[in-house]
N, C-alpha and C positions, 0 to 999 in steps of 0.2 A: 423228238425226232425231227428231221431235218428233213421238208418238204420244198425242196428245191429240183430231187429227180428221184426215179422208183421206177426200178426196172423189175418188169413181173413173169415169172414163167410161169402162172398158170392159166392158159388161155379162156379156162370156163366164166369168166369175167367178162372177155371180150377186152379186155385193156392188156396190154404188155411192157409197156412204157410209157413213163409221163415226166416229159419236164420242162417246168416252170418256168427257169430261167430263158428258153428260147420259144417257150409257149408253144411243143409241139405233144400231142398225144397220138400215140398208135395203137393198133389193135384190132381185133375181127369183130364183123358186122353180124360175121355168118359162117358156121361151120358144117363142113359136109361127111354127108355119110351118119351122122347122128341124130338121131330120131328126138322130137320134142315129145312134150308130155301127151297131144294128140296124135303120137307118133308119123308128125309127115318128116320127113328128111328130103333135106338140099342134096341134088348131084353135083360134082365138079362140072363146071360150064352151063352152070344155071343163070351166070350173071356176064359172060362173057360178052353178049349182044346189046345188054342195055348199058355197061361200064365202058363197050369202046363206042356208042352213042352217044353218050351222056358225061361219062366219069371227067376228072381231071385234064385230060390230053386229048377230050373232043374239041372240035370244031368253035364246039358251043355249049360248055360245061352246064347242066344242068341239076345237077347231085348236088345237094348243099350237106353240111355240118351243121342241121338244128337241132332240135329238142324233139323231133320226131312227130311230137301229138300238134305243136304249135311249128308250124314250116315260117314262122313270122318273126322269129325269133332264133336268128342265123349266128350261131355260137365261133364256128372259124369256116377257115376254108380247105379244104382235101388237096390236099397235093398231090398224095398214093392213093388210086384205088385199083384193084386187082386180083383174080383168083391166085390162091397158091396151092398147094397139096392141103394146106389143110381148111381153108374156108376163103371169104371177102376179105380181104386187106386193107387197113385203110390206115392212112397218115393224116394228122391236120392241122395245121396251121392256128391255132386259137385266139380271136381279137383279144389286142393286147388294149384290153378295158378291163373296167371292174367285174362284167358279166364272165367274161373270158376266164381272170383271175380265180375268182369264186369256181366257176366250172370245173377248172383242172384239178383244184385244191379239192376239190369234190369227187372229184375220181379217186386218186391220191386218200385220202382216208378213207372210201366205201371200198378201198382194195384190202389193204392191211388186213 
């Protein structure tokens, strides 16, 4: 199979698209109105205060693309972040290193 781009309709993933060649992955962070296994659920406009402080098109962008557990370990950079009807949106620019590489390719087959 050919891991160059993978475009995905099932949002339960949280990935929607990914591709290689321009090193960009999208996808939700965060969906609303759906309850987790401790049953808390996000409303819409959960994140709207901290995404236009913080997100991509602040002032003074402070939301990175890491690894989550390790903030030290900054995998790309967010271009898109933003509520939509259905949860957090994000776009991201992926360092085009080996880390990077490895990363995408790593979404790309934990989708399939």
């Amino acid at each position: 199979m050919e891991l160059k781009q993978r475009i995905l309709t099932d949002r339960s993933k949280g990935i929607t698209h990914v591709d290689l060649e321009k090193g960009v992955i999208c996808g939700y962070l965060a969906a609303f109105n759906e309850a987790d296994p401790e049953r808390f659920m996000l409303c819409p406009g959960a994140f709207f205060k901290t995404v236009a402080a913080n997100g991509p098109t602040a002032i003074k962008p402070r939301i990175t693309h890491d690894l989550g557990f390790n903030n030290t370990v900054v995998l790309g950079k967010l271009t898109i972040l933003r509520e939509d009807n259905y949860g957090l949106y994000y776009e991201s620019q992926v360092l085009k290193n080996t880390r990077g590489l490895e990363f995408s390719t790593h979404y790309i087959i934990n989708c399939l």
